[in-house]
C-alpha positions, 0 to 999 in steps of 0.5 A, a space after each residue: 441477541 441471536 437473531 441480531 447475530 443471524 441478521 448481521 451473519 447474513 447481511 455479511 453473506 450478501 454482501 461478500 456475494 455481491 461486492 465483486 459487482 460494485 463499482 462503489 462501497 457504501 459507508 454502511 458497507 465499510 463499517 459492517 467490514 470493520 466491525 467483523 474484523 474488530 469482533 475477531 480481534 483484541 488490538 486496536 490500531 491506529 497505524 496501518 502498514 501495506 507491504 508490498 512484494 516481497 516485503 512481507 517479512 515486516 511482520 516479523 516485527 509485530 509482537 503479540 500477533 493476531 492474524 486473520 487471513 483475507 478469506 475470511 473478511 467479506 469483501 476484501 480483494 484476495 493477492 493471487 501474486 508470489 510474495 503477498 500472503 493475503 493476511 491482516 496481522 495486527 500487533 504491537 510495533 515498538 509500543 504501537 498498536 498496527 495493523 499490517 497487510 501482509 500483500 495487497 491486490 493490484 488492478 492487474 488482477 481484474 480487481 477495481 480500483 474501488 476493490 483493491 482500496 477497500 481495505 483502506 477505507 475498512 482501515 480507516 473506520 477501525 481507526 488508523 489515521 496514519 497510512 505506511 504504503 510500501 512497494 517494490 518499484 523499477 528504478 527510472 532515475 539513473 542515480 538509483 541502484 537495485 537495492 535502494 530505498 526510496 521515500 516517496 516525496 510525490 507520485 505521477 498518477 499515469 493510470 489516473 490519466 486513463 481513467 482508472 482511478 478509486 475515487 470515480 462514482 459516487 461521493 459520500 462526504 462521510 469518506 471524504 470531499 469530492 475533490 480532495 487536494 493530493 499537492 500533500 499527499 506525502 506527509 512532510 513531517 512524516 518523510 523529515 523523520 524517516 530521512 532523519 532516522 536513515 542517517 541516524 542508523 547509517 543508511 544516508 547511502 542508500 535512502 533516497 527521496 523521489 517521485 513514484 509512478 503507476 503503470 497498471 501492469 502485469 507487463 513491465 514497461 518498454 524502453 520508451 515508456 521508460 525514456 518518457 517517465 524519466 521526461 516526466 520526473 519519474 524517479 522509480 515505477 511501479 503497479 500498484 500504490 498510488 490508488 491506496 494513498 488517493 483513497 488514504 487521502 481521501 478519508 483524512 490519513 496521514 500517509 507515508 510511502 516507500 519504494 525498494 529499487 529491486 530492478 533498474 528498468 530498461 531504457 536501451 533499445 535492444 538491450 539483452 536486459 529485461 526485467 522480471 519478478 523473480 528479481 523484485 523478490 530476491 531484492 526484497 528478500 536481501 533488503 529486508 533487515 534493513 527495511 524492518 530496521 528502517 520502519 522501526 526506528 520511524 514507529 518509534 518515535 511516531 506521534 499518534 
């Protein structure tokens, strides 16, 4: 047992001292990962739940907790952005066993897109089926104010159309197919409960349903790429997202998206305005009881 115990130990030095350098992850690497993490844990969750920047505080929710920090997961990308802990807490939410990324990492770090999904794949071989992705987004449509929550009905994969892409290389079936179908990624029965449960707890005025996009980032969009995603039917934007839920999809989850409007982005040319992340973290902050609120009343009555 104790040389199995030094093998495995070293196999997971390997192989978090050569990760950096893969442009894809083995199904063999996934499940030595997910495996570490369940002998450090006594939950088994079924529903995963990413938060995004400034949405952190979804924790709170979680009862009996069990927090493992990203340092000490081989392999896993590590947030070096204000308002993303870097912290895998699992719990009970309203009678559900979960697992919460408590931030996430972004392409604009210098992470791949195979790094930055890393985590979903590990997710799904714990056992989640059922995928919460949660963002702070620009809102692009002009109906939208700072402080709406809007359910991602569909999304715009413009980084996708450069290239960057997490499901570039080679294929393993025991993931998912070479070409997976995204014309569903958003679940329908999944965004029908969360707008059922916005009117229930008086939220109508606020919750909307809309088309998210990527922009790689770090950098804040300009007054034209905002006057073309609104061509393009872009309701709200964003950096990060779109590579989880392609990767979510890919390995058969079920997947639920939300973005809080924390600016209004910019769409005249020499305005004063400009965006900045220290307002997507006060609006994240000032809407967070609602999000909590929110999020729990669709974990509750969530079939798993």
């Amino acid at each position: 047992m104790a040389d199995s115990t030094d093998s495995r130990r070293k196999q997971l030095q390997r192989l978090d001292s050569s990760i950096d350098n893969k442009l894809s992850f083995t199904y063999e690497d996934v499940e030595m990962i997910a495996n570490h993490i369940l002998e450090k844990v006594k939950c088994r969750p079924k529903l995963g739940i990413i938060c995004g920047s400034g949405l952190g505080k979804l924790v709170d929710l979680v009862e009996d907790k069990e927090v493992l920090p990203y340092q000490e997961i081989p392999g896993f990308p590590v947030s070096t952005v204000p308002g993303h802990e870097g912290k895998l807490v699992f719990g009970q939410l309203r009678g559900k066993s979960v697992v919460l990324m408590q931030g996430r990492a972004h392409c604009y770090e210098g992470y791949t897109p195979q790094k930055i999904t890393l985590p979903v794949r590990t997710m799904k071989m714990m056992g989640i089926t059922t995928l919460f992705v949660t963002n702070a987004a620009g809102g692009v449509n002009k109906k939208y104010n700072i402080g709406d929550i809007m359910i991602i009905k569909d999304h715009v994969n413009l980084a996708g159309f450069a290239g960057v892409n997490p499901l570039v290389g080679v294929n393993d079936e025991k993931f998912g197919p070479r070409f997976p179908a995204m014309s569903n990624a958003y679940d329908l029965g999944l965004r029908q409960l969360a707008l059922a449960k916005a009117k229930e707890i008086g939220f109508s005025d606020f919750v909307r349903e809309g088309v998210y996009s990527m922009m790689v980032g770090p950098n804040f969009e300009t007054v034209t790429e905002c006057k073309i995603l609104s061509l393009l039917l872009v309701d709200a934007t964003g950096m990060s997202t779109i590579p989880e839920v392609l990767v979510a999809k890919h390995c058969g989850m079920r997947v639920f998206g939300m973005s809080l409007i924390t600016n209004v982005v910019i769409s005249e040319y020499d305005s004063p305005a400009h965006a900045n992340h220290q307002e997507v973290l006060e609006t994240g902050e000032r809407r967070s009881k609602d999000l909590q609120q929110l999020v729990a009343a669709i974990v509750a009555d969530l079939d798993l």
